[in-house]
N, C-alpha and C positions, 0 to 999 in steps of 0.2 A: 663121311663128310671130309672134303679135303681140309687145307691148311687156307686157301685163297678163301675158298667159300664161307671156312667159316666167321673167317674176319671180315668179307662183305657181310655178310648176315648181320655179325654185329653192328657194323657200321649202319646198317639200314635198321636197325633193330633200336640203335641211341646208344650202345656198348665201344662206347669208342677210345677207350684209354689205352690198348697194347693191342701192339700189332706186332706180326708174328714173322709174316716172310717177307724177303727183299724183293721180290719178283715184280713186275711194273704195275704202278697202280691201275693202268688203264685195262689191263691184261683182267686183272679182277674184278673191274667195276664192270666189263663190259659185258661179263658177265651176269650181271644182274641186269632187272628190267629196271631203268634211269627213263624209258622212254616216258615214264608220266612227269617227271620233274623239268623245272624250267629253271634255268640259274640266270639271271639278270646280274649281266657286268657293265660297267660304268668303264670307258677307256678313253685314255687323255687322248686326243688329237687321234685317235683311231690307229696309233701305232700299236697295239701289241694285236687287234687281229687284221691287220697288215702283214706284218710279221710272222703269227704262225697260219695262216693261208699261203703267205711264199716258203715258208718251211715244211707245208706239207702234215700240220700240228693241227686239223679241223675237219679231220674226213673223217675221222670214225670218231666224233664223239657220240656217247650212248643218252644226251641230255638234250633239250632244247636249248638252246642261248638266244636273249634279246640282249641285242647290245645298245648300249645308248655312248656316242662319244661328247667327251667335254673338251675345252679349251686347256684347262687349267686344275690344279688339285682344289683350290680353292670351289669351284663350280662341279668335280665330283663330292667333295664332302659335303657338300650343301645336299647333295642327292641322297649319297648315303645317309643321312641326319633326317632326310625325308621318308626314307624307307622305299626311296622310287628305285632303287635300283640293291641289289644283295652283297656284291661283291667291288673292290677296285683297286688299284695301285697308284701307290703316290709317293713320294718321298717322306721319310720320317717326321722329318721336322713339320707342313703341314698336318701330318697328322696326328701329331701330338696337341697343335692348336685345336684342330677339331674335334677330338677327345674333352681337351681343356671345356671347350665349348659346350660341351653337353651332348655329341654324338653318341649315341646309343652302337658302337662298332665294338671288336677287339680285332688286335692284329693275328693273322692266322698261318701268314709265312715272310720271311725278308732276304730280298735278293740284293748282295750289296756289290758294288765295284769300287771301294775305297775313296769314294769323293769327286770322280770324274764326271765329265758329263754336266756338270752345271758350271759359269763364270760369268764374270762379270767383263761387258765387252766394251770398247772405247772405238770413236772412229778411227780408222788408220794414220789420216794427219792431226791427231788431237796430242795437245801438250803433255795430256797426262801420261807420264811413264812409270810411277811406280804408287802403290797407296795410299801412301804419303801425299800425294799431288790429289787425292781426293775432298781434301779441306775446302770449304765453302762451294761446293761443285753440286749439282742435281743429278741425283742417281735413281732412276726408279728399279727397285726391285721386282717389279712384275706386282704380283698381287701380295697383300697385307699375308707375314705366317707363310709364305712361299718358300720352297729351297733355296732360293734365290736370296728369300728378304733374309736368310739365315745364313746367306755367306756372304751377303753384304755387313749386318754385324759383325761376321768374325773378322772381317779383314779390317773394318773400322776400326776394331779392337786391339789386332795385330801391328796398325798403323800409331796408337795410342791415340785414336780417335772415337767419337761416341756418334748418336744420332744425330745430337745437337749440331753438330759440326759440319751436317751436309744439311739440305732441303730433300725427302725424299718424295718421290710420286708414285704412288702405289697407282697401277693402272693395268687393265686387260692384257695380255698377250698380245692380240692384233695393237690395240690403241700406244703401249709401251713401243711395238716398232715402227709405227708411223710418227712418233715422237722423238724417237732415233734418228730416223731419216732426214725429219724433217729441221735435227737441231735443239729440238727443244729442251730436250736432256742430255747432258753431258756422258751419264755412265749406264749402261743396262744391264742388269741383271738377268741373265735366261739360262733356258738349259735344253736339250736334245736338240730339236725339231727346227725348235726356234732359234736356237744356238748354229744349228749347222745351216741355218737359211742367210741369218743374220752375215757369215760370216762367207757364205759364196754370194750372197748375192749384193751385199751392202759392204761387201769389204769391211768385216770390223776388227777389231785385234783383241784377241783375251789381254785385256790388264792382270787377271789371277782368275784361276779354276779355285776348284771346291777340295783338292788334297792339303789334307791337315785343317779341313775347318769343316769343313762339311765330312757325316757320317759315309756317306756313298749309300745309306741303305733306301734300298724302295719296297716298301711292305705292301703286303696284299691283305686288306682291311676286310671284316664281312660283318654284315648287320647282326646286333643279337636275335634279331626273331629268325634271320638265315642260319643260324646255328642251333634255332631247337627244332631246327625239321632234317631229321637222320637222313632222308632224299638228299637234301640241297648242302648236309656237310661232305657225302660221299663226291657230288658233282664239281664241290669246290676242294676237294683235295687230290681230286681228278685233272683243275683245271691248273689247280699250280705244279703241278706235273707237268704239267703241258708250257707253262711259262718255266719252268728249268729246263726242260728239255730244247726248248727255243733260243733260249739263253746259248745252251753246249752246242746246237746246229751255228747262233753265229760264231761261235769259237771256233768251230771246224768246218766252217763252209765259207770263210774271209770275203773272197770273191761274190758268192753269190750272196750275201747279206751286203758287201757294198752296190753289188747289182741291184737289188729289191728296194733299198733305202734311200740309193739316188733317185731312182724312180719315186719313192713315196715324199722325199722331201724337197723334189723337182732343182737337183743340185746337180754340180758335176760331180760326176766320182771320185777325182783327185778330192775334194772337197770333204766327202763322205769318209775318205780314206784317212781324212785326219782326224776322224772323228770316233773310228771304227775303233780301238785300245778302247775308251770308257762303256763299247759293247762289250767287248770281248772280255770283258775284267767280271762281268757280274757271275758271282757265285750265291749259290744257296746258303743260308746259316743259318744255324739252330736258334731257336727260340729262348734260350738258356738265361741265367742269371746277368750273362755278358751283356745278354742282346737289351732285356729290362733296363740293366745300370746307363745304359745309352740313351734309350730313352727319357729316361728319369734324369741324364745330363741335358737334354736337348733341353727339358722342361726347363731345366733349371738355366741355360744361358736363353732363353724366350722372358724367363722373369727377371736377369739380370740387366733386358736390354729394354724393357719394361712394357714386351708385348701381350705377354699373359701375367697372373698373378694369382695369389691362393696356393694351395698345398695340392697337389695330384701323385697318389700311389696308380705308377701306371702300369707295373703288376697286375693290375685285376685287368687290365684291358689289353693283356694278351694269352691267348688261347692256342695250349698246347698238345692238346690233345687230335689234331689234324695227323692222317697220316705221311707215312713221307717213305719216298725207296729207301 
C-alpha cells in the first residue's frame, strides 16, 4: 500500500488526524471512488464557481456538486444553520455571528488577503472626505454581522465615533445599491462584486477599505453532520484545494482573471484592474492558535459594539484535522 493510498483510506475510513505526503490532494482523492458522494456548496453571488470554471479548477472533480448561490453571507449562513447546503465561504466576521447564533458549522480552512476587498464607498461629489465627516450621516452596512457592518464599527471607532452617532440601515445587497443610487444613504458599506460594480458603474469613491480594521480572512465553514461522513470530509478538503489553487492561478494569470471577472461583474477591465491587488493578496493560513486568537477578537469587538453578546470559546468551532498540500 502506497503512502497516498493509505491516507485516502484513512480519510474515507474517519482516520483523519495525520497526513503524510505533500503531493496534490486531488492526485489522491481521485483516486478513490468519491463518485457516490455529493458535496453541497453554498456561493455568494456565484463567484468562486465562476472562477474555478475560467481557471480550468471543475473538470476532474471526482464528486458531485449542487451548488446553490446566495446574495450575501448573511443568506448563506442562514442555509448553513439549515443544513440545506454542507459547505461555504464568507468572511470571518459574519461568521462568527452565525456561530454566535447557534449555527451548528466549524471553520475548516481561511484564505486571507489582509483586509482588502471590502470599503465603505461615498458618491464621488459627496462632502464626506474623511471619517470623521461621518457624524450624523446614514451608512448602511449591507446586512446586520456583515464584513462590511464590521469595518463600518472599526472606522467609527477609529474616527472616536460610536453607532450612536450615525443612523444605520441594514439592507440587502441589491436594496443597499438602489438606496445608493437613489441618495437615500449617504455611506455604503460593500465589498467584491458589489464594490467593483458600485464603483464602474455608479462612480463611487472608497472613503476607507478594510486594511487595519478588517481581518482580510474568508473562511470556508462546513456543517457538523458534513464532517462526520468520511465521503464528504475527503470532497471538502478536495475542494479547498481547489479554492487555493484558484486563488494562486489569479496570482499568476493577472490578465486572464481580469479577463473573467470583467466579464462576471459586467465592468470595464480598467475597473477590474483596480480591484485585482485584494485578488491577488489571498493566501492560505493555518488554522493555528493565531488564527482562533482572531476570531475570539472579532467576537470580542462584535460585543464591544453591542452586536452579539455572551461568552463564545470559538476554539471548538474550528476543525483541524482537514488535510492540506
Amino acid at each position: 500500500m502506497t503512502i497516498l493510498s493509505r491516507r485516502a483510506f484513512n480519510l474515507l475510513a474517519g482516520g483523519l488526524a495525520v497526513l503524510l505526503s505533500a503531493a496534490p490532494l486531488t492526485a489522491a482523492f481521485a483516486a478513490q471512488d468519491l463518485s457516490k458522494v455529493t458535496l453541497r456548496i453554498g456561493d455568494q453571488t456565484g463567484a468562486t464557481r465562476a472562477k474555478l470554471e475560467a481557471a480550468g479548477l471543475l473538470k476532474d472533480v471526482p464528486y458531485k456538486i449542487e451548488w446553490s448561490v446566495y446574495p450575501a453571507a448573511v443568506n448563506l449562513h442562514e442555509a448553513l444553520k439549515a443544513d440545506a447546503v454542507d459547505i461555504g465561504s464568507a468572511a470571518d466576521s459574519p461568521t462568527v455571528s452565525a456561530i454566535a447564533g447557534g449555527s451548528k458549522i466549524k471553520v475548516v480552512a481561511n484564505f486571507s488577503n489582509g483586509g482588502l476587498g471590502t470599503a465603505l464607498l461615498v458618491p464621488a461629489n459627496s462632502p464626506i472626505k474623511t471619517i470623521a465627516d461621518l457624524k450624523g450621516k446614514t451608512i448602511s452596512p449591507t446586512t446586520r454581522g456583515s464584513v462590511a457592518h464590521y469595518l463600518t464599527v472599526g472606522a467609527l471607532k477609529k474616527a472616536g465615533l460610536t453607532s450612536s452617532d450615525v443612523k444605520l440601515a441594514f439592507l440587502a445587497p441589491t436594496d443597499a445599491s438602489a438606496a445608493f443610487q437613489a441618495g437615500s444613504i449617504d455611506v455604503w458599506g460593500t465589498w467584491s462584486v458589489y464594490e467593483a460594480r458600485a464603483i464602474g458603474s455608479l462612480k463611487a469613491r472608497v472613503l476607507i477599505d478594510g486594511q487595519g480594521i478588517n481581518t482580510g480572512n474568508t473562511v470556508v465553514s462546513a456543517t457538523i453532520s458534513a464532517l462526520a461522513n468520511p465521503g464528504k470530509v475527503a470532497a471538502i478538503a478536495d475542494f479547498a484545494d481547489r479554492i487555493e489553487r484558484g486563488y494562486k492561478w489569479s496570482l499568476d494569470n493577472k490578465q486572464a482573471y481580469i479577463d473573467f471577472y470583467a466579464g462576471f461583474a459586467k465592468q470595464d477591465k480598467s475597473i477590474i484592474e483596480g480591484t485585482y491587488d485584494a485578488e491577488a493578496a489571498y493566501q492560505r493560513v493555518p488554522l493555528d492558535d493565531k488564527f482562533v486568537a482572531s476570531l475570539q477578537n472579532v467576537f470580542a469587538t462584535w460585543k464591544e459594539a453591542g452586536v452579539l453578546s455572551g461568552d463564545l470559546d470559538l476554539s471548538k468551532y474550528v476543525y483541524r484535522d482537514l488535510p492540506t498540500n
